[in-house]
MMTF fields as JSON, N, C-alpha, C and O atoms, coordinates in Angstrom:
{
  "mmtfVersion": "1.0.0",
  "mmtfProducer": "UNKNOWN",
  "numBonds": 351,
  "numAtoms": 352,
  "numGroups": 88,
  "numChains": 1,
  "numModels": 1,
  "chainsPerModel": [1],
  "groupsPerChain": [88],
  "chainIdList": ["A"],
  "bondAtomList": [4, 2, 8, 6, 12, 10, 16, 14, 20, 18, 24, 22, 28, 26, 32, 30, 36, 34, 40, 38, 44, 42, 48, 46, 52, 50, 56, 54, 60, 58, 64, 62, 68, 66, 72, 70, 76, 74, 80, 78, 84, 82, 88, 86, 92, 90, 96, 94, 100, 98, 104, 102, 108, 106, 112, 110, 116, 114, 120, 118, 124, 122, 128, 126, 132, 130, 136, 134, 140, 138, 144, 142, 148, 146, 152, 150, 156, 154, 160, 158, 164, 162, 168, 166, 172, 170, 176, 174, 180, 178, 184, 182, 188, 186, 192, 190, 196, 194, 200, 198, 204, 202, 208, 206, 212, 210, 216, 214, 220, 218, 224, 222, 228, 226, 232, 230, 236, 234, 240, 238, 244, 242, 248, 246, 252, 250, 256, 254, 260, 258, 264, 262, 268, 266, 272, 270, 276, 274, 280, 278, 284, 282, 288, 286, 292, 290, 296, 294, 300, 298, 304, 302, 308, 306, 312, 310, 316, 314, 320, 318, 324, 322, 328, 326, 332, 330, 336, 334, 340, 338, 344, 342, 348, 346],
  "bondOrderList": [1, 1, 1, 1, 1, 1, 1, 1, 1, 1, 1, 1, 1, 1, 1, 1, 1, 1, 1, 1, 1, 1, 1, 1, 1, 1, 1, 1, 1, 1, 1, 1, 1, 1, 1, 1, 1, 1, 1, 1, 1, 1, 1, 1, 1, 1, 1, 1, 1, 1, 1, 1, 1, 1, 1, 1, 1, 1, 1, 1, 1, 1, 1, 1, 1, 1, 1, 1, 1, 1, 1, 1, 1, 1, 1, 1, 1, 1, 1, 1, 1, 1, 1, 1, 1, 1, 1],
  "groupList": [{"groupName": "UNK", "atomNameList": ["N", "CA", "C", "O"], "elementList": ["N", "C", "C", "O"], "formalChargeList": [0, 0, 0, 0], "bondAtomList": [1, 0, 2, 1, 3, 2], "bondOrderList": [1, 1, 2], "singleLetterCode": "X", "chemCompType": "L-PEPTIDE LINKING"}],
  "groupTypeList": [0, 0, 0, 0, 0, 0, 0, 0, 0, 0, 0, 0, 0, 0, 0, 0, 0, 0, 0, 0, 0, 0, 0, 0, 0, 0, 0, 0, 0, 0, 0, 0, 0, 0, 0, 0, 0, 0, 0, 0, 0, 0, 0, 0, 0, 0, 0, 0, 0, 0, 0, 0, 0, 0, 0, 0, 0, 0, 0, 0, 0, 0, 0, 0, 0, 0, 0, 0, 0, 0, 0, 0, 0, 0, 0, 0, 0, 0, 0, 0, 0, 0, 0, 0, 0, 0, 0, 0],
  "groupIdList": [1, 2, 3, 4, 5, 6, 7, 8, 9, 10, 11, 12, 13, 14, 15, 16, 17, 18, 19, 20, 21, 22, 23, 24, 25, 26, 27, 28, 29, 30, 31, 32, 33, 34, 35, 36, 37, 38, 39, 40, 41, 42, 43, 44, 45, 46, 47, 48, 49, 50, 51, 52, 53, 54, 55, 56, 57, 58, 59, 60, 61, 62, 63, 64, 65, 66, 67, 68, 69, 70, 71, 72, 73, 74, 75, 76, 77, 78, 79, 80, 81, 82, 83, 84, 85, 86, 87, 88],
  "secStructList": [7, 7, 7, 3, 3, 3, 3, 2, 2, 2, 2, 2, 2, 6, 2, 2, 2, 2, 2, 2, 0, 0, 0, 0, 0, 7, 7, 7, 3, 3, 3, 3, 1, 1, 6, 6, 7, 7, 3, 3, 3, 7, 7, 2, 2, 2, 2, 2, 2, 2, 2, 2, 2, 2, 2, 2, 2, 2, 1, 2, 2, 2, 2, 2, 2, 2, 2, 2, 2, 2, 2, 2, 2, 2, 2, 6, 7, 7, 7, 7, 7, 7, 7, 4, 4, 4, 7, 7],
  "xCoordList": [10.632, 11.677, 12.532, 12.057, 13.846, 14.659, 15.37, 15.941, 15.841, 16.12, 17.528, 17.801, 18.737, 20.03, 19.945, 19.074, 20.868, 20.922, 22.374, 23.165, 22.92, 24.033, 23.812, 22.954, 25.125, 25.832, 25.925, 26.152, 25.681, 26.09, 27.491, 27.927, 28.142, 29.769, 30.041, 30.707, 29.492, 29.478, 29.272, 29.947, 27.928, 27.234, 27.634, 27.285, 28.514, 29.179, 30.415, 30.506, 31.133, 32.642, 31.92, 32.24, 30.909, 30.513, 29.486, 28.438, 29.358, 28.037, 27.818, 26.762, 28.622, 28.827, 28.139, 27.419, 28.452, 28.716, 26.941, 26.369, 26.408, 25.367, 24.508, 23.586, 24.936, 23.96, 23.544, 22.529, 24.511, 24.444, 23.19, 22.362, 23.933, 22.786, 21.201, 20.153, 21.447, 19.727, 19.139, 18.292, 20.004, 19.497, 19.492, 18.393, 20.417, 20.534, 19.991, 19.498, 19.844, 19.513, 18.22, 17.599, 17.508, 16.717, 15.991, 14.804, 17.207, 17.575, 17.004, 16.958, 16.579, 15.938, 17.187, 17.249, 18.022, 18.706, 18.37, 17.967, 18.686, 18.357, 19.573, 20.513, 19.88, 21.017, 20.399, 19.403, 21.44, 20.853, 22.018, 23.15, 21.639, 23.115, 22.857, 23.608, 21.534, 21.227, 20.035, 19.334, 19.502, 18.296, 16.681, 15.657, 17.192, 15.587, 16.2, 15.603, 17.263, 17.204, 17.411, 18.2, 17.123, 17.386, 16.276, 15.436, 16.958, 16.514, 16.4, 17.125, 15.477, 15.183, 15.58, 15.221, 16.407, 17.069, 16.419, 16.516, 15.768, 15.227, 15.041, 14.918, 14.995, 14.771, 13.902, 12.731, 14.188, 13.131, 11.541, 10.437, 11.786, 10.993, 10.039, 8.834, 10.685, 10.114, 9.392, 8.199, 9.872, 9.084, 7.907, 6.983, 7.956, 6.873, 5.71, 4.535, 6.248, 4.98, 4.521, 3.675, 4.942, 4.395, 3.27, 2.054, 4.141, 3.027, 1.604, 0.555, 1.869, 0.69, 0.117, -1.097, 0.509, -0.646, -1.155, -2.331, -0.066, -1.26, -2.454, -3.6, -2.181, -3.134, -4.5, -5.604, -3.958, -5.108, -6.316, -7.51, -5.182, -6.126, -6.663, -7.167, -6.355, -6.901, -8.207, -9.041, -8.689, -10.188, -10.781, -10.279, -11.72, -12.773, -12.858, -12.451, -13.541, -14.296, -12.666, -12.478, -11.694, -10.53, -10.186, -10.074, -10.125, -9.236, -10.368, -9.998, -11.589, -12.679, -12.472, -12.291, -12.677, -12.517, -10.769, -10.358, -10.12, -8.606, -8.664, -8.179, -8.939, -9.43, -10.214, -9.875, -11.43, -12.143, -11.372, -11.378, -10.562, -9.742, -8.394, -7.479, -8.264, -7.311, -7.971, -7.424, -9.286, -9.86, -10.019, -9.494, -10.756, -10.917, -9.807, -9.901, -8.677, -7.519, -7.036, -6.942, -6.832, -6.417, -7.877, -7.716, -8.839, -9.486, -9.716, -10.321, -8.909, -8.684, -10.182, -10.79, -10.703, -11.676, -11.686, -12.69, -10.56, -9.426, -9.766, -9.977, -9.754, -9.588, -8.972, -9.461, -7.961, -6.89, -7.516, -7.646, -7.707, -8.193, -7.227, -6.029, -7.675, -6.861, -6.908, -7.97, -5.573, -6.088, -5.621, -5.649, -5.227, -5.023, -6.112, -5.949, -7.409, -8.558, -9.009, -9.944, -8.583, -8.537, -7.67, -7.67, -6.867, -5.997, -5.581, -4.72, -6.614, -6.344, -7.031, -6.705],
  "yCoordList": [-21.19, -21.86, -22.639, -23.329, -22.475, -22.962, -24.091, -23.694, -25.289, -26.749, -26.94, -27.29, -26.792, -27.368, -28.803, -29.667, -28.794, -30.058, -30.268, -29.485, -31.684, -32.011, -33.727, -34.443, -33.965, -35.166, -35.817, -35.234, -37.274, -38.109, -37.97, -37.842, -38.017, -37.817, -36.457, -36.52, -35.386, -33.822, -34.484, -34.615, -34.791, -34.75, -35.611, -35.534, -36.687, -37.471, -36.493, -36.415, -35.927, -35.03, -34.015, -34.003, -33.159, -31.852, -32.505, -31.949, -33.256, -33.826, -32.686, -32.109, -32.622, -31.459, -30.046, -29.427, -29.729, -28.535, -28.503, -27.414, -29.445, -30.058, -29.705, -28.889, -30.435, -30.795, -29.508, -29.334, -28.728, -27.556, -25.872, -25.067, -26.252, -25.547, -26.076, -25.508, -26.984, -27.878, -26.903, -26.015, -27.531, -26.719, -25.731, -25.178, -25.125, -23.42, -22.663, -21.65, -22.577, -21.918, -22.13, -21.319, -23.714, -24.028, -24.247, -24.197, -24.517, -25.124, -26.37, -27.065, -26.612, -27.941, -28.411, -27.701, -29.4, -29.478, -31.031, -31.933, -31.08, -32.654, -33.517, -32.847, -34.737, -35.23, -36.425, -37.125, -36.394, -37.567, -38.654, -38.416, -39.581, -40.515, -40.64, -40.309, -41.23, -40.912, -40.521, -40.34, -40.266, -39.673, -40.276, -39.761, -41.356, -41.731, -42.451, -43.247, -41.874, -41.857, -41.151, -41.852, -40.089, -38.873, -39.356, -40.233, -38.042, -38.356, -36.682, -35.977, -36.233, -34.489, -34.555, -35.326, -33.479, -33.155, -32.256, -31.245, -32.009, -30.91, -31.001, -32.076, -29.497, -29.682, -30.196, -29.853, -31.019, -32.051, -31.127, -31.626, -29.511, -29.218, -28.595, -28.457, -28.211, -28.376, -29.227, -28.962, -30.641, -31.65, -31.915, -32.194, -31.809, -31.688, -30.87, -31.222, -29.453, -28.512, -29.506, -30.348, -29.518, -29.971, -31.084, -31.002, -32.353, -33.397, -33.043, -33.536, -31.828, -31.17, -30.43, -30.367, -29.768, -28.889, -30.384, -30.714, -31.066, -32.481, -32.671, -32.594, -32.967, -33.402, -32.951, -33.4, -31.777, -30.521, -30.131, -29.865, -30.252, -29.887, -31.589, -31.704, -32.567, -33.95, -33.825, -34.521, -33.033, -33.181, -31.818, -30.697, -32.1, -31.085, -29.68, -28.558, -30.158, -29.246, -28.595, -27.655, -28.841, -28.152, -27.333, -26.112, -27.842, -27.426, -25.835, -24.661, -26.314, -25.311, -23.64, -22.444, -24.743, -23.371, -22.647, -21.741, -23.508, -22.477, -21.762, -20.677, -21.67, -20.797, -19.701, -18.606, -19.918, -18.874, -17.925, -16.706, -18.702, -17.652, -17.423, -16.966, -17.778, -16.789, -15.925, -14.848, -16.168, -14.701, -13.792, -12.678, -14.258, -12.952, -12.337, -11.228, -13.163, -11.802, -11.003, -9.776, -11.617, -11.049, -9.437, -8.225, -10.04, -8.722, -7.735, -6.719, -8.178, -7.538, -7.452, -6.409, -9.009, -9.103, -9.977, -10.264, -10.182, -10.822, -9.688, -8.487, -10.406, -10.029, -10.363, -11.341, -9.793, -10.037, -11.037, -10.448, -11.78, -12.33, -12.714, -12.655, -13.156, -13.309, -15.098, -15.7, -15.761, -17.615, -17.7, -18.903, -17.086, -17.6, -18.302, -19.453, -17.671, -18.279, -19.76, -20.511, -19.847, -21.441, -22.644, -23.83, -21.723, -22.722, -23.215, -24.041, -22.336, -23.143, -24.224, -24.726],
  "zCoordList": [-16.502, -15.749, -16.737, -17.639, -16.496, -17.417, -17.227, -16.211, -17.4, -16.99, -17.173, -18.321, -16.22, -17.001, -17.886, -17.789, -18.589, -19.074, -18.924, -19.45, -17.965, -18.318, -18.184, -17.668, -18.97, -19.452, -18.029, -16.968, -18.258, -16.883, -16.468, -15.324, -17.615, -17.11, -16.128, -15.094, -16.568, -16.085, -14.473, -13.452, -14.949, -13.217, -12.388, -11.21, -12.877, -11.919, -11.655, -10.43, -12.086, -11.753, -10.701, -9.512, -11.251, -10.2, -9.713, -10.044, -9.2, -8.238, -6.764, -6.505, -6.259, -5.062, -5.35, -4.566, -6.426, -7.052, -7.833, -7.868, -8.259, -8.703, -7.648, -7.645, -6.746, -5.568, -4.751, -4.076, -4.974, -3.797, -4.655, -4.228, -6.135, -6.943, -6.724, -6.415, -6.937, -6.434, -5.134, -5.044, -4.266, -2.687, -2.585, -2.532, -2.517, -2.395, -3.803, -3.307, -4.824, -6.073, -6.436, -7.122, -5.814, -6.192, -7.612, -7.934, -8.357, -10.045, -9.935, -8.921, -11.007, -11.543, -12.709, -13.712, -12.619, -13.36, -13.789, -13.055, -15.341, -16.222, -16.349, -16.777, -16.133, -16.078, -16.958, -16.777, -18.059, -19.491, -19.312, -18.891, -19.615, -20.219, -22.115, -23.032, -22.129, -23.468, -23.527, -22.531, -25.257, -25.454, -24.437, -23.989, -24.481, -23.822, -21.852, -21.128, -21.656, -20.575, -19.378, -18.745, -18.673, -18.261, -16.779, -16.58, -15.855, -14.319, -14.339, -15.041, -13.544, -12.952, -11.268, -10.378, -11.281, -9.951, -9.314, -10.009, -8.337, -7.66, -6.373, -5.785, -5.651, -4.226, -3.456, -3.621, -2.56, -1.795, -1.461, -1.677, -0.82, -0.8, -1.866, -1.655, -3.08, -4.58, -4.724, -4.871, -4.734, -4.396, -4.154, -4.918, -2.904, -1.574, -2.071, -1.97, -2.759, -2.816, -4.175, -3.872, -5.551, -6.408, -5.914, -6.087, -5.124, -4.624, -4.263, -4.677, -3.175, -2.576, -3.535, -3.338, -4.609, -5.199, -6.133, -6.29, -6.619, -7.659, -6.673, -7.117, -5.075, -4.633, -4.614, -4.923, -4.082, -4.265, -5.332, -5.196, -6.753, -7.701, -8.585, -9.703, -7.699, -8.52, -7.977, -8.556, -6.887, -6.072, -7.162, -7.084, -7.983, -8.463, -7.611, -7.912, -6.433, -5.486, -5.255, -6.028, -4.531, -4.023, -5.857, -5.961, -6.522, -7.776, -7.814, -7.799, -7.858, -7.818, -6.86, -7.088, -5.537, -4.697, -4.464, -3.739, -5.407, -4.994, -6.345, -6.024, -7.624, -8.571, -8.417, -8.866, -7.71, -6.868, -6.072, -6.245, -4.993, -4.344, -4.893, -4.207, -6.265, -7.036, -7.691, -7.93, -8.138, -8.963, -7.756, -7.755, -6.691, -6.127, -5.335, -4.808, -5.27, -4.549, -6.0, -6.038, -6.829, -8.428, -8.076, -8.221, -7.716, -7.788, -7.156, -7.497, -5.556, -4.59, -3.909, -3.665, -3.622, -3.342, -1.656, -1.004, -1.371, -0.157, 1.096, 0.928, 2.349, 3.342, 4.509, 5.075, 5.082, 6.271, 7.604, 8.676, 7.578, 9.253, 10.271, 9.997, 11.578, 12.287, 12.516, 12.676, 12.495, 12.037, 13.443, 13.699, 14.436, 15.861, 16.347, 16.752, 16.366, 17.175, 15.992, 16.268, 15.362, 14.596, 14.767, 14.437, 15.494, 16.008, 17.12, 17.423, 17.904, 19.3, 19.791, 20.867]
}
């Protein structure tokens, strides 16, 4: 994944234009004023998922069993169910 980088001046003129790549393109873009001061732009629901997977994998046991069920669909070791009757 590749990161724009623009100038505060830039991103104050195309802020619109900024903003709409964020949402719709779902670009992560870097907006600096100087070297040690910079802000990351991204979509709220980008966001959201990152929060949720930190959460996920800060618990051992969860970090554990979602590795498990990445080796075994990687091995085609996965099976189709039906999640209706779980949810009623």
């Amino acid at each position: 994944m590749s990161i724009l980088q623009i100038n505060l001046q830039e991103f104050d003129t195309q802020l619109t234009q900024i903003f709409e790549r964020v949402c719709k393109n779902h670009e992560v873009i870097s907006v600096y004023k100087e070297p040690e001061q910079e802000i990351i732009m991204l979509d709220a629901k980008e966001y959201s998922s990152l929060l949720e997977t930190l959460y996920l994998l800060s618990n051992s046991y969860n970090a554990e069993r979602l590795c498990q069920g990445i080796l075994q669909h990687e091995q085609g070791l996965t099976r189709e169910i039906d999640v209706k009757a779980y949810l009623d």
